[in-house]
C-alpha positions as CSV (number, residue, x, y, z in Angstrom):
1,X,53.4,9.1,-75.1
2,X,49.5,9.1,-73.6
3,X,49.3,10.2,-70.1
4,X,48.2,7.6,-67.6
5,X,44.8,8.1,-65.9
6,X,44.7,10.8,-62.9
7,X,41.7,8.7,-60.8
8,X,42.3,11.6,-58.0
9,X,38.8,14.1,-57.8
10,X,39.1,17.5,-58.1
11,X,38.8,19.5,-54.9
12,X,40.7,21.8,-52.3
13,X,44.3,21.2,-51.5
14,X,46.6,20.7,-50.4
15,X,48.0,18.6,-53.5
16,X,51.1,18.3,-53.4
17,X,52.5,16.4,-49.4
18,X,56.5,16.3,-50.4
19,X,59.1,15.4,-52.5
20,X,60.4,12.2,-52.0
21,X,63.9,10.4,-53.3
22,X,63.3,7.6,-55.7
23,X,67.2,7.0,-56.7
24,X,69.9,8.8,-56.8
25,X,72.6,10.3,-59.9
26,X,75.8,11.9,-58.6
27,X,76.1,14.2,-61.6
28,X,72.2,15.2,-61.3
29,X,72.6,19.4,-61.0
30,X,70.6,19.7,-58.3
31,X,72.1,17.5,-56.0
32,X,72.7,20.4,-53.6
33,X,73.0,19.2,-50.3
34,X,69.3,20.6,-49.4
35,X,68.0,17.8,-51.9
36,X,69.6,15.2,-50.4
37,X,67.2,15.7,-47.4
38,X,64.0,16.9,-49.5
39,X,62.1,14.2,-47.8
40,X,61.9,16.0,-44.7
41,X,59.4,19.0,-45.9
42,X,55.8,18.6,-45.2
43,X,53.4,20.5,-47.3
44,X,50.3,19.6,-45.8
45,X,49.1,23.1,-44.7
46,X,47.7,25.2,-46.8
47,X,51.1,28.0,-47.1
48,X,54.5,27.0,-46.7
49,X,57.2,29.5,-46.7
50,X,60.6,28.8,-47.5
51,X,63.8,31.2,-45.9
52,X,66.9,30.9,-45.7
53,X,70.1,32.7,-47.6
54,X,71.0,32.8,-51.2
55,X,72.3,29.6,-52.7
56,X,71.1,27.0,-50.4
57,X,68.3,25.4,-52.7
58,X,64.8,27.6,-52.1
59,X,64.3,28.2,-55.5
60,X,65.8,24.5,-56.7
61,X,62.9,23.0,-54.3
62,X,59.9,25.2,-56.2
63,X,61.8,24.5,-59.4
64,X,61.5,20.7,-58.6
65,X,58.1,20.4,-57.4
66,X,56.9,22.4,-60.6
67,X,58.9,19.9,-62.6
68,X,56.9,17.3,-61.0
69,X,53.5,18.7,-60.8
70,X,53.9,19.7,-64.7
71,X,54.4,23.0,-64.6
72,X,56.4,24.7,-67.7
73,X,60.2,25.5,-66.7
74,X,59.6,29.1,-67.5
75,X,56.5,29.1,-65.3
76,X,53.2,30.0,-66.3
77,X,50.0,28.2,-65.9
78,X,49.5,24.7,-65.1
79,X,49.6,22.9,-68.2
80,X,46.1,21.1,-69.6
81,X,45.5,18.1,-71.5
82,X,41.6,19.0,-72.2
83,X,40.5,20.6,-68.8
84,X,42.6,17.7,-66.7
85,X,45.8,18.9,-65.0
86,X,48.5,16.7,-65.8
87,X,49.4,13.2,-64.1
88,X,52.6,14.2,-61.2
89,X,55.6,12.4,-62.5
90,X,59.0,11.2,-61.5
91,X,61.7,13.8,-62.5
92,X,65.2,14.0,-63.5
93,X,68.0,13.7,-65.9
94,X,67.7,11.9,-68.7
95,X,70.7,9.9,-70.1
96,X,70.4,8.1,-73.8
97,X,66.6,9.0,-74.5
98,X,65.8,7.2,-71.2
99,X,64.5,9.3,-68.0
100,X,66.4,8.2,-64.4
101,X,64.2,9.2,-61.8
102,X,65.9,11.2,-58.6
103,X,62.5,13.0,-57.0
104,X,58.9,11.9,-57.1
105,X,56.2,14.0,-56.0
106,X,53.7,13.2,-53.2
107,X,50.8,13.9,-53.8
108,X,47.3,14.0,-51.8
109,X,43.8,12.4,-52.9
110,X,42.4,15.5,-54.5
111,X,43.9,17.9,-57.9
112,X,43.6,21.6,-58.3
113,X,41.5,22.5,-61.1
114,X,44.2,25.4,-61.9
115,X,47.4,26.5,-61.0
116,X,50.9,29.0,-61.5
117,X,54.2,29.0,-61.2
118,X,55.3,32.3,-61.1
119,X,59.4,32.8,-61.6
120,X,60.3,36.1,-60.6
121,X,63.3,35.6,-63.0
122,X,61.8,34.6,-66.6
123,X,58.3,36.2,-65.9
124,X,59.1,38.7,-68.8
125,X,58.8,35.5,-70.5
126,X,55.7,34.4,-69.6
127,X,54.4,37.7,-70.2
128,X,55.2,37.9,-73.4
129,X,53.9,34.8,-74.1
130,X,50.4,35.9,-72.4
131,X,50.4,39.2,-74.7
132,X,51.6,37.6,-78.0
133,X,48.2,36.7,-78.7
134,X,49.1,33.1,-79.9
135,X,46.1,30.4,-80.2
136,X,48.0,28.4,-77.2
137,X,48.3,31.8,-75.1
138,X,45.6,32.5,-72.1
139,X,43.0,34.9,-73.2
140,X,44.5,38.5,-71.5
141,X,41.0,38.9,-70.1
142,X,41.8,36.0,-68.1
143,X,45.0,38.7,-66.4
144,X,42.2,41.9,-66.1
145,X,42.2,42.7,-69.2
146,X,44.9,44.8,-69.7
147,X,48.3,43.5,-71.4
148,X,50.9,42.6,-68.9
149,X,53.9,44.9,-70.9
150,X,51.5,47.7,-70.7
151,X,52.1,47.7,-66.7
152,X,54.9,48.1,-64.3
153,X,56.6,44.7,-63.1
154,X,55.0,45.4,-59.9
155,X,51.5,45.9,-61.5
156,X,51.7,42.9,-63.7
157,X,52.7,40.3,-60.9
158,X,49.8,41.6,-58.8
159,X,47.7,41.5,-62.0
160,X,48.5,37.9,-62.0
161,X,48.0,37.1,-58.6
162,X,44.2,38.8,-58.3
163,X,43.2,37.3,-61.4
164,X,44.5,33.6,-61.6
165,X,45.0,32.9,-57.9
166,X,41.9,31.3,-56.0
167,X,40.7,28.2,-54.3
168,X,41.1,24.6,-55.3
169,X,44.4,26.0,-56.8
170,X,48.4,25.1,-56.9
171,X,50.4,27.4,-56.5
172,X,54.5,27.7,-56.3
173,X,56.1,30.8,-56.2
174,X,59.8,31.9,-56.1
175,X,60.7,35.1,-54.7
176,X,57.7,36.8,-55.6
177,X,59.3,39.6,-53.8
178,X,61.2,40.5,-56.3
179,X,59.3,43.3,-58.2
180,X,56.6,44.7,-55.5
181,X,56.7,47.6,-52.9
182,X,56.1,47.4,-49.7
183,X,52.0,48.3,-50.2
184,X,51.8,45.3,-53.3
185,X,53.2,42.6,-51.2
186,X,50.7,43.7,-48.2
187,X,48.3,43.5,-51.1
188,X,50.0,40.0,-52.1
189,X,49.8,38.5,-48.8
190,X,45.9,39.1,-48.4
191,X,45.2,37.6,-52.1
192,X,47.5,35.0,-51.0
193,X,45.9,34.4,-47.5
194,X,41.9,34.8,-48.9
195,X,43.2,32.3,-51.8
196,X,44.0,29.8,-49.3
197,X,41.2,30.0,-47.2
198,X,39.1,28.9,-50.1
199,X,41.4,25.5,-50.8
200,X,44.6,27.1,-52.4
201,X,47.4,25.4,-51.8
202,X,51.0,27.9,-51.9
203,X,54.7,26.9,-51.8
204,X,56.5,30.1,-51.8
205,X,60.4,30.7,-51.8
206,X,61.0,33.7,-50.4
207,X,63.2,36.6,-48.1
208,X,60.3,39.2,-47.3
209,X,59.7,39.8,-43.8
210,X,56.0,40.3,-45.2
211,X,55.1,37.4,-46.6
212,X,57.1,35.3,-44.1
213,X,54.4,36.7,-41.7
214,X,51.5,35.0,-43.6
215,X,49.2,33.7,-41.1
216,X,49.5,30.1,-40.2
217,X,51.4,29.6,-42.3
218,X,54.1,26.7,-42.2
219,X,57.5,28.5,-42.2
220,X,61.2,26.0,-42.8
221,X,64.5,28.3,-42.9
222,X,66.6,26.0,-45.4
223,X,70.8,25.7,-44.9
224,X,73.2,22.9,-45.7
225,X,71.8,20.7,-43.0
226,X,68.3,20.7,-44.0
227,X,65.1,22.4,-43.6
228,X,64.2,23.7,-39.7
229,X,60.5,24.7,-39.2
230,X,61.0,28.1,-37.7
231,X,58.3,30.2,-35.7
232,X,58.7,34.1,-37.5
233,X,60.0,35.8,-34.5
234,X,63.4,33.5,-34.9
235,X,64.0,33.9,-38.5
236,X,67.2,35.1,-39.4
237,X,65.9,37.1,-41.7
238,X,63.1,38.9,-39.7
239,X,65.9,39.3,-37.1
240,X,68.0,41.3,-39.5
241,X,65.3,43.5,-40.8
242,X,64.4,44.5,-37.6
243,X,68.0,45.1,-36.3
244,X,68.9,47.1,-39.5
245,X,65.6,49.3,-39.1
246,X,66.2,49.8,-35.3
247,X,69.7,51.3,-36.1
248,X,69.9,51.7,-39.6
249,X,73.2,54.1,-39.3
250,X,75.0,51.2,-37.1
251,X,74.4,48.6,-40.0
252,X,75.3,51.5,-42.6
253,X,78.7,52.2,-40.7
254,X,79.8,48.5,-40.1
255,X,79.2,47.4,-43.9
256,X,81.2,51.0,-45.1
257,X,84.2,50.9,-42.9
258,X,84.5,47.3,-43.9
């Protein structure tokens, strides 16, 4: 099928405003209770963080707003018709060869000229796919040169990061956490704070204390009754963290005798 015309200009973000409903399909698989109320997140600053416990739809919204913005499901880079990023589109389940649109992105007047969507889960994936060398895989020049197998987890997500993240860029990340020290996601957060300074936009699911603390940054902690915008100090998770490393051995006893 031929895409349909993108009339937006290239320029800085942000790119993506929002999911919105467009209908609804009671057997859709992500009709968690956090997507029934997807409407109310705002992406209109340049980082928005999302917290909140396991299970209750982070990674489902940055798996969504990938779908729609037309990233791969694995994650990678944003796909390219000639040097134009693809038109958003309508996503859901598709019944008899027919889509039925659930979500629709919003999306602002400009288009990022690149863009990643990094899966902490099936990057090995993507990375394989990046070193294999095929005639549809980046150049690994493009990652610093050096293969991303040939480094640590760690190493190859910062790799990534330094390389392919920079202004007039979308980016949506899940649990980026995942494979970086303490020192590479202090290293993370200042790519990912100079990146948005230059017109990056970032929608990142995460549970690190450290890049919950990105500057000005819009923060929601997610649950079964929505998304709350949350200053950092009153994040449950941040809470925790500093709890558990004020009196590690009380935290350590409580969870053992239980």
């Amino acid at each position: 099928m031929p895409r349909r015309r993108d009339d937006r200009h290239f320029g800085p973000g942000p790119y993506v405003l929002g999911l919105e409903r467009v209908g609804t399909y009671d057997e859709f698989p992500w009709n968690l209770p956090t997507m029934e109320r997807v409407a109310e997140l705002e992406l209109s600053t340049p980082v928005t963080l999302l917290a909140g416990e396991n299970g209750v739809g982070k990674s489902t919204v940055i798996e969504s707003l990938a779908t729609a913005m037309g990233f791969a499901d694995q994650g990678g880079e944003l796909e390219r018709s000639g040097e134009l990023p693809p038109v958003p589109r309508a996503i859901g389940p598709v019944f008899e060869g027919q889509l039925i649109p659930v979500f629709a992105p919003l999306v602002s007047r400009t288009r990022p000229r690149n863009g990643y969507f990094l899966r902490a889960e099936s990057f090995f994936n993507v990375a394989s796919f990046v070193d294999g060398g095929s005639i549809h895989a980046p150049d690994v020049s493009l990652y610093g040169g050096v293969g991303l197998h040939e480094q640590s987890h760690g190493q190859s997500f910062l790799a990534l990061a330094a390389n392919r993240f920079a202004g007039n860029g979308l980016y949506l990340l899940d649990e980026p956490e995942a494979a970086l020290s303490v020192t590479s996601l202090l290293a993370l957060l200042a790519i990912v704070v100079r990146a948005a300074q230059d017109g990056a936009q970032f929608v990142i699911a995460t549970h690190s204390p450290i890049l919950l603390a990105c500057p000005e940054a819009r923060i929601y902690e997610i649950d079964d009754d929505g998304f709350t915008e949350r200053d950092y100090d009153a994040l449950s998770a941040v809470a925790l963290t500093r709890a558990f490393l004020e009196a590690p051995e009380r935290y350590l006893r409580a969870v053992l005798d239980d």
